[in-house]
C-alpha positions in Angstrom: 0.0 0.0 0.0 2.9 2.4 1.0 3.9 1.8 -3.3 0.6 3.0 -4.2 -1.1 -0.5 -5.0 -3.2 -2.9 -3.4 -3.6 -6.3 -3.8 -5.7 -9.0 -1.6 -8.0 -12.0 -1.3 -11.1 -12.8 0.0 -12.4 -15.9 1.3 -16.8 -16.0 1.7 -18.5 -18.8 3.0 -22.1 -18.5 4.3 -24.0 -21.3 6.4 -27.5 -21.3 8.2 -27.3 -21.3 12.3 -26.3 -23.7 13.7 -24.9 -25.6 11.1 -21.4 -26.4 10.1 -19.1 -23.8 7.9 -20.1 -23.8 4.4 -17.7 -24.4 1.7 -15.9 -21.3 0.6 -15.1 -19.6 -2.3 -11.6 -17.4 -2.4 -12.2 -14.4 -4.2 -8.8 -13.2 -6.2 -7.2 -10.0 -6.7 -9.3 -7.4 -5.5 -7.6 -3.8 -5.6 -9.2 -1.9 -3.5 -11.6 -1.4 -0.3 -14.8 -0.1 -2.1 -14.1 -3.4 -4.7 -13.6 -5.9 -1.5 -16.6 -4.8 -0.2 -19.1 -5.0 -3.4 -17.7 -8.3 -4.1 -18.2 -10.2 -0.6 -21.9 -8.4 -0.2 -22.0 -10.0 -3.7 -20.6 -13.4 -2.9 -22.1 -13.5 0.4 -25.6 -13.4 -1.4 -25.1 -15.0 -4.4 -24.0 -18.4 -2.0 -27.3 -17.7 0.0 -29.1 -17.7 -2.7 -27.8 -20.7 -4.3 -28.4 -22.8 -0.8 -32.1 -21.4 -0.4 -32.1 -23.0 -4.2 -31.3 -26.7 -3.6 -27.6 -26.3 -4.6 -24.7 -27.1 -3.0 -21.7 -24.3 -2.9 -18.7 -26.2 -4.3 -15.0 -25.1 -3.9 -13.6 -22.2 -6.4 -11.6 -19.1 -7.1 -13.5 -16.4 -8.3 -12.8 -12.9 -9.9 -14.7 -10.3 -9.4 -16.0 -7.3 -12.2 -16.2 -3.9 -11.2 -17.9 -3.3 -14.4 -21.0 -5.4 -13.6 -20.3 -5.8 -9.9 -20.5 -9.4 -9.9 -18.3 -12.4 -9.0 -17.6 -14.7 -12.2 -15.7 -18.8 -11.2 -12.2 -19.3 -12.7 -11.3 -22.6 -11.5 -13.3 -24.7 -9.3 -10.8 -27.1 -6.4 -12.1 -30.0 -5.1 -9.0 -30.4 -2.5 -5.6 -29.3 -1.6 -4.1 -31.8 -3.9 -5.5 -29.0 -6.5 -3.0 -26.5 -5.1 0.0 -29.2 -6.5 1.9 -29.2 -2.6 4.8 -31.4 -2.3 7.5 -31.7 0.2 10.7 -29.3 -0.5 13.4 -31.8 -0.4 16.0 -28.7 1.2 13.8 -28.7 4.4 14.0 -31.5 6.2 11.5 -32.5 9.1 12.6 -30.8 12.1 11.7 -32.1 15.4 11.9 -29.8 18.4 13.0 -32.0 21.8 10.8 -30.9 24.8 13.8 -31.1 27.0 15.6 -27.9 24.4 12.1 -25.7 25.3 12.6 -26.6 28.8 16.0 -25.4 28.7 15.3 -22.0 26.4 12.1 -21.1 28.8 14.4 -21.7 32.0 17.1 -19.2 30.6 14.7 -16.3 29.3 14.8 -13.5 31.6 12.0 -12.7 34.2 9.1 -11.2 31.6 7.8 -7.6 33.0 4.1 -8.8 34.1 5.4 -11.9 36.0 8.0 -9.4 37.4 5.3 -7.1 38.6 3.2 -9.5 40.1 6.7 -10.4 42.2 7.1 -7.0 43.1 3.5 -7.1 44.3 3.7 -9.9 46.3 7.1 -9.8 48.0 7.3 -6.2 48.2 3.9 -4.8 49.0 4.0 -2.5 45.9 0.7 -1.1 44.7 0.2 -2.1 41.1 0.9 1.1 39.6 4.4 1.1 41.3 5.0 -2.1 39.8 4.2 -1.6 36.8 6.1 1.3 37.3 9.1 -0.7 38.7 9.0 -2.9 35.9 9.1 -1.0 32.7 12.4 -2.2 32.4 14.6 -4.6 33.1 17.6 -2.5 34.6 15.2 -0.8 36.3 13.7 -3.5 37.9 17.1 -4.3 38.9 18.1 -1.3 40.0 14.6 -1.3 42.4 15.0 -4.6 43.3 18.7 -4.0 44.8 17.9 -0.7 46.6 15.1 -2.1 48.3 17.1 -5.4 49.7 19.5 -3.3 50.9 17.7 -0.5 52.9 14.3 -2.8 53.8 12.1 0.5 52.4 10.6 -0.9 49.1 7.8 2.2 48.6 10.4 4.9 49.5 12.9 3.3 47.1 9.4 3.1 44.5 8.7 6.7 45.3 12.0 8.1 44.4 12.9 5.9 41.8 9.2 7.6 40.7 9.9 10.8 41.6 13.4 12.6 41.9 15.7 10.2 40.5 13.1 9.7 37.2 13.0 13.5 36.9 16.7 14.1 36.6 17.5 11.2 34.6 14.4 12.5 32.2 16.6 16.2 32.6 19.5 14.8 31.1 18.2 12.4 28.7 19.8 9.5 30.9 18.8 5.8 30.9 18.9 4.1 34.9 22.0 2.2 33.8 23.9 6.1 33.5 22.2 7.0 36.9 25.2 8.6 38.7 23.5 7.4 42.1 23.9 3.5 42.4 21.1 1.3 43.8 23.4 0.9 46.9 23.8 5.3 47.6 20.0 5.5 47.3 19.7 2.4 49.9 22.0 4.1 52.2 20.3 7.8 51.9 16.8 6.0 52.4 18.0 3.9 55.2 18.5 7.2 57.4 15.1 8.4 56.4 13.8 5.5 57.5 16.0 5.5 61.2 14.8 9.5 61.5 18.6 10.6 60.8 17.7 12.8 58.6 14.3 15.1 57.2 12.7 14.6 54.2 14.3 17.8 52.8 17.7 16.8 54.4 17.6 13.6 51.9 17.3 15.9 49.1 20.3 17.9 50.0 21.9 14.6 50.4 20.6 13.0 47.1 21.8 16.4 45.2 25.5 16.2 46.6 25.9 12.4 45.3 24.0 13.3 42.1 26.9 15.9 41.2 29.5 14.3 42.6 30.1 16.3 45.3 29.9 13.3 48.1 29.5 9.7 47.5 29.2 8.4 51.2 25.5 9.1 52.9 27.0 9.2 56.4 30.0 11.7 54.9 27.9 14.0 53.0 25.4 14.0 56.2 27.9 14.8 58.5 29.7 17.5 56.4 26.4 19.5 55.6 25.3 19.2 59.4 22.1 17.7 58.5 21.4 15.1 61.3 18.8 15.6 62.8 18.9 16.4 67.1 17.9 13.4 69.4 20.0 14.1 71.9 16.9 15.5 74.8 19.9 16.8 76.8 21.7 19.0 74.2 17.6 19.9 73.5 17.0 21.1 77.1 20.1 23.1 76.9 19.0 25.2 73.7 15.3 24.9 75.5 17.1 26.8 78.9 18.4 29.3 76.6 14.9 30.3 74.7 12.5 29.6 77.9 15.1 32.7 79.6 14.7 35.0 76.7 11.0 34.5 76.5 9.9 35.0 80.3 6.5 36.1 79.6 5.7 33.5 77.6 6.7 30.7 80.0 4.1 32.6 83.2 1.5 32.4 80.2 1.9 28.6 79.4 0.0 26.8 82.1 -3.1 29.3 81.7 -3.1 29.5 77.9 -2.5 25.6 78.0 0.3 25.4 75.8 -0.3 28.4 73.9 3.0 29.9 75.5 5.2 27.4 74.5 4.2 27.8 71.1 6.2 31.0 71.0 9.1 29.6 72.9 9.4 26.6 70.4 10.1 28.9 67.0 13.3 30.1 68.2 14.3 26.7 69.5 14.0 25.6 66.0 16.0 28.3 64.8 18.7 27.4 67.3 18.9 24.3 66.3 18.8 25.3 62.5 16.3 22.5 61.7 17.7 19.7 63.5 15.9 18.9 66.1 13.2 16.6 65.9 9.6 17.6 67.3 9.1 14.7 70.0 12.0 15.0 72.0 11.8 18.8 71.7 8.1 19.0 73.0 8.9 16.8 75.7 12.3 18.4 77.1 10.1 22.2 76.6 6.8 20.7 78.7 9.4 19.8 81.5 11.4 22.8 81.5 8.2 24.9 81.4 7.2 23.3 84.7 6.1 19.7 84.0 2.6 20.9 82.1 2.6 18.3 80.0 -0.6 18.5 77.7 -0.2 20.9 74.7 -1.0 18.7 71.6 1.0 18.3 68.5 -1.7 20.2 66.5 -1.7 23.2 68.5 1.8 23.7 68.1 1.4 24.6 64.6 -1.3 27.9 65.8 -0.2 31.5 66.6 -3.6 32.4 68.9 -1.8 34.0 71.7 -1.2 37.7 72.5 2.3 36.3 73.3 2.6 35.1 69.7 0.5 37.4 67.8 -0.1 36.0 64.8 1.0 37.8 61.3 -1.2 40.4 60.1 -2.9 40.6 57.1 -1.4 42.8 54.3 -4.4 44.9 53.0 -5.4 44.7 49.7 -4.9 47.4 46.8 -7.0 49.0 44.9 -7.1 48.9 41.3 
């Protein structure tokens, strides 16, 4: 067709319901769609026709007239013997051992639906993440590795998903080039999951081994100070400092129930420049603010306090 011509066959046979096929007729040399068309309605109903009659439809080739839109016989063939086959004495028989397909099917590689239902079962992927996974075999390698190592499967789905598929689409890069290896993105995820470091510490992290600039976890951690604070004595110390600069704030907290210490916590964090994390910091603040333990983890995110005023509104302009 791409040449500009069109050549094809068509084989009709019609039966009643029920019945067996009918015998068919192969209709030769047809050249075009509009001619295939006229010449099966033709066939189609000229065979009814003939059956509805008392006749029988007998084996043939057939050509078909544009001119008069009918099908005419040009040989009629009672059986294959008609089409003159013999055996090609260059190709011998060839028998196939079942114990060779054994073999082949045993040596193929995992195939990417069986590896997704895999993924699904021994993992605990969602479906879309394994298909996901699977879209390839190196990068259902490359999953498969990172997420024996650091014991996170759907964090090592999610940023295969998400960072490390957006920067290899950046820079036109397959997950072979990835310049982070299966075993870095273990490592980075493994003190995500151990509450080393924040979410946004892992991308400062996953940045440095992209470019080069670290390829240790624990060294690029270290040298960027992102590890997060656990240590409740080293909290209580920056919590001493910000409970005496906030006085007011402290005599407030038992009647404003928590609402004090809500004021007192911001510049904690910024003494601790992010690092510390929120438990053992509300814990080591409700002691050192007089063992009023009760302000709730959603109320430290409000301002509602005359202590802490919260930001006001800009006022709109008028156009």
């Amino acid at each position: 067709m791409q040449e500009g011509s069109f050549r094809c066959d068509a084989n009709v046979s019609v039966r009643r319901p029920g019945a067996p096929f009918g015998t068919r007729r192969e209709i030769k040399n047809l050249n075009s769609f509009k001619f295939l068309q006229q010449a099966i309605d033709f066939e189609v109903q000229w065979q009814i026709d003939l059956i509805e009659d008392g006749g029988r439809v007998e084996q043939a080739t057939v050509l078909f007239d544009p001119d008069t839109g009918e099908t005419r016989a040009m040989r009629t063939k009672e059986d294959a013997h008609d089409y003159r086959y013999f055996p090609d004495p260059d190709l011998p028989p060839l028998v196939i051992a079942p114990e060779w397909v054994a073999r082949v099917k045993a040596e193929m590689p995992e195939l990417p639906r069986v590896m997704a239902q895999r993924f699904q079962a021994d993992y605990g992927l969602p479906a879309y993440d394994a298909a996901m996974m699977t879209q390839g075999k190196a990068m259902g390698d490359f999953f498969e590795a990172a997420a024996k190592a650091c014991g996170q499967p759907k964090l090592v789905a999610n940023w295969l998903m998400g960072e490390v598929s957006r920067r290899l689409n950046a820079e036109d890069r397959g997950i072979e080039a990835s310049p982070v290896s299966a075993a870095q993105l273990a490592a980075m995820i493994g003190r995500i999951a151990d509450g080393t470091i924040s979410n946004n510490g892992a991308k400062q992290v996953f940045d440095a081994l992209w470019t080069g600039a670290g390829s240790n976890v624990d060294a690029v951690i270290e040298a960027k100070g992102l590890k997060q604070m656990s240590d409740t004595g080293e909290l209580e110390r920056i919590l001493d400092e910000v409970l005496a600069a906030n006085p007011k704030s402290v005599e407030e907290f038992p009647r404003r129930q928590g609402q004090g210490l809500q004021c007192a916590g911001r510049p904690g964090d910024e003494g601790e420049q992010g690092q510390g994390q929120p438990g053992p910091g509300e814990r080591a603040a409700e002691e050192e603010a007089g063992g009023l333990i009760g302000a709730r983890r959603t109320g430290l995110r409000a301002w509602p306090s005359s202590a802490c005023p919260a930001p006001k509104p800009q006022p709109r302009t008028r156009r």
